[in-house]
C-alpha positions as CSV (number, residue, x, y, z in Angstrom):
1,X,0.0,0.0,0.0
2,X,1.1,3.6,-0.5
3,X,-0.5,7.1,-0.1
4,X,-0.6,9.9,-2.4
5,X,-1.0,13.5,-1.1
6,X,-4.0,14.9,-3.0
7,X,-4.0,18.0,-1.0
8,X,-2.5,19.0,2.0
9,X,-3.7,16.7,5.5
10,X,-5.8,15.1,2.9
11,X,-4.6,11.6,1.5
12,X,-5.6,9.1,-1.0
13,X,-4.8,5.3,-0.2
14,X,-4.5,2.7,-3.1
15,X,-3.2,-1.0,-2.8
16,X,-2.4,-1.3,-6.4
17,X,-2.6,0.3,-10.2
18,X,-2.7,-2.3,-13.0
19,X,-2.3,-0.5,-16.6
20,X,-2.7,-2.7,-19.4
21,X,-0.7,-1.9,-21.8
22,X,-1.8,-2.7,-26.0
23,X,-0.4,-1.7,-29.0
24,X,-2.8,-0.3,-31.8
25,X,-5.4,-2.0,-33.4
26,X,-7.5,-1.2,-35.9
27,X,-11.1,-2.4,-34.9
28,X,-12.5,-0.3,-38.4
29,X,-10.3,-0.5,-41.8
30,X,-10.6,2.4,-44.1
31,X,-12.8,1.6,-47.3
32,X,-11.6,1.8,-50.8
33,X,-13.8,4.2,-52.7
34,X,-14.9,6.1,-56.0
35,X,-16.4,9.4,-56.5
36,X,-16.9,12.4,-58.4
37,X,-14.8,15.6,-59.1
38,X,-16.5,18.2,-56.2
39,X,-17.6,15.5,-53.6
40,X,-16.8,16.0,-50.0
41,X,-15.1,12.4,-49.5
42,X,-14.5,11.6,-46.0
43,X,-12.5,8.4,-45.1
44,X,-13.0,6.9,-41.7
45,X,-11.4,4.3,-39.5
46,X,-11.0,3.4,-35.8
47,X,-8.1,1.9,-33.8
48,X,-7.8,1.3,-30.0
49,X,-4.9,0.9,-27.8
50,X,-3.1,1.8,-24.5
51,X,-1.3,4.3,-24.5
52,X,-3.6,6.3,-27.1
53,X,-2.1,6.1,-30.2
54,X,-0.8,9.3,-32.1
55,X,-2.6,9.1,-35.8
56,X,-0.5,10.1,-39.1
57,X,-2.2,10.3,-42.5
58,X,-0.4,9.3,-45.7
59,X,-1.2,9.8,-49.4
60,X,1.1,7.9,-51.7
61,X,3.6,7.5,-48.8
62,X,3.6,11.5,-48.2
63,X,2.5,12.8,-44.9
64,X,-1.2,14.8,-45.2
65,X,-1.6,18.1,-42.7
66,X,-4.7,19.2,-41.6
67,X,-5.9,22.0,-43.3
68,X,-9.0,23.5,-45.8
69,X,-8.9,20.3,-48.1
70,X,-7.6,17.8,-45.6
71,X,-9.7,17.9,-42.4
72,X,-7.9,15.5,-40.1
73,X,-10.6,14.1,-37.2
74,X,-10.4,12.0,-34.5
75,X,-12.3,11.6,-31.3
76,X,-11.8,10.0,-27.9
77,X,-12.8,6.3,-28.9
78,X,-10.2,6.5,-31.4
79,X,-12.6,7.0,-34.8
80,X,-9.7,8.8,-37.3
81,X,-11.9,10.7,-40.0
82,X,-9.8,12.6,-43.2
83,X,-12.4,14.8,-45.1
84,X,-11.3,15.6,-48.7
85,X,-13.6,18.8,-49.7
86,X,-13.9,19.4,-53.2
87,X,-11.8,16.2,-54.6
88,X,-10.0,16.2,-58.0
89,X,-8.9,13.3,-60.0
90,X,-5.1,15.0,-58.2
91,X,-6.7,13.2,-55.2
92,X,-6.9,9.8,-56.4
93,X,-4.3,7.6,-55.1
94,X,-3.6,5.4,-51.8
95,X,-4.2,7.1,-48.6
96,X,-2.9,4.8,-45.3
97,X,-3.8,5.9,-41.2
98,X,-0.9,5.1,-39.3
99,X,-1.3,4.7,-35.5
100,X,2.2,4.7,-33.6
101,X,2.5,4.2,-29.7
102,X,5.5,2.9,-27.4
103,X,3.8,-0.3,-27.8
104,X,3.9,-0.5,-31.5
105,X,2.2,0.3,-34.6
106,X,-0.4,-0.2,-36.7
107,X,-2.1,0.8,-40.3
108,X,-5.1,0.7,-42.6
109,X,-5.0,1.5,-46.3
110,X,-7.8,2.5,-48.5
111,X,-7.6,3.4,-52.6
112,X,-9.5,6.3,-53.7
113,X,-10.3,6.8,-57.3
114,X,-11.8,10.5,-58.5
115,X,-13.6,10.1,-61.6
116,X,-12.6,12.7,-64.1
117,X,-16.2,13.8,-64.8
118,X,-17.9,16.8,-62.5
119,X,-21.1,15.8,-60.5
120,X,-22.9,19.2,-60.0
121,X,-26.3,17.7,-61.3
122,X,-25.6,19.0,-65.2
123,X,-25.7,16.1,-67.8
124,X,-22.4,14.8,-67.5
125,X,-20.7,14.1,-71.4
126,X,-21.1,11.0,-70.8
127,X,-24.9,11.0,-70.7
128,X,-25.1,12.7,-73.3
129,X,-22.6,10.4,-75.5
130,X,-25.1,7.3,-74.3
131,X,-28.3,9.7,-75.3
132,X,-26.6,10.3,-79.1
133,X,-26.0,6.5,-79.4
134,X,-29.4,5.4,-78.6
135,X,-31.0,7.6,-80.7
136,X,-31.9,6.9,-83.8
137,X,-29.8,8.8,-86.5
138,X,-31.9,11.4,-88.8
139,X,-31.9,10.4,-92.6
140,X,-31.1,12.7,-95.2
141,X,-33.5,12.6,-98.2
């Protein structure tokens, strides 16, 4: 048994502290995915272990910062979001969380693919290509 002074004439008896300690895990994997030029594209995964993990984002083996296209999210159960605002077929590639603690490491790896046609509710050329073919062509006379 020890005591811990808490404040002073005031103390705090344990008989023992157990930490477990666990190196990351990844209970969610990230998702591969395919969207649209202009979506908001957010990539999501969660990973447990004691000590809390510190969580890295990679795309194509280059470290992401957070900032106005890469929002870089996680809360206190360990769910690691990356929001991609506004994605361009630039933002296609391999994108990989990395959790790193004294314990050990872990990762998850998802492929994005950005589609090089814009999604803002027009008629995309490629509906209209399909709409010319299966028409029927005018005859001259």
């Amino acid at each position: 048994s020890g005591a811990v002074a808490l404040l002073p004439g005031l103390f705090h008896y344990y008989s023992s502290l157990v930490v477990v300690l666990g190196p990351p895990e990844f209970k969610v994997l990230l998702a591969d995915c395919t969207t649209k030029i202009g979506q908001t594209i957010k990539l999501a995964c969660k990973v447990t272990g004691t000590p809390k993990p510190v969580v890295s984002w990679f795309k194509d083996g280059l470290v992401l910062e957070d900032g106005p296209h890469h929002i870089i999210t996680t809360d206190r159960t360990g769910t690691c979001c990356l929001i991609l605002e506004g994605v361009t077929p630039k933002d296609s590639g391999q994108y990989v969380c990395y959790a790193s603690s004294p314990v050990g490491h872990a990762s998850t790896l998802a492929k994005m693919v950005v589609d090089g046609e814009y999604n803002d509710g027009a008629v995309s050329r490629k509906q209209v290509n399909h709409f010319n073919k299966t028409t029927k062509p005018r005859t001259r006379h």
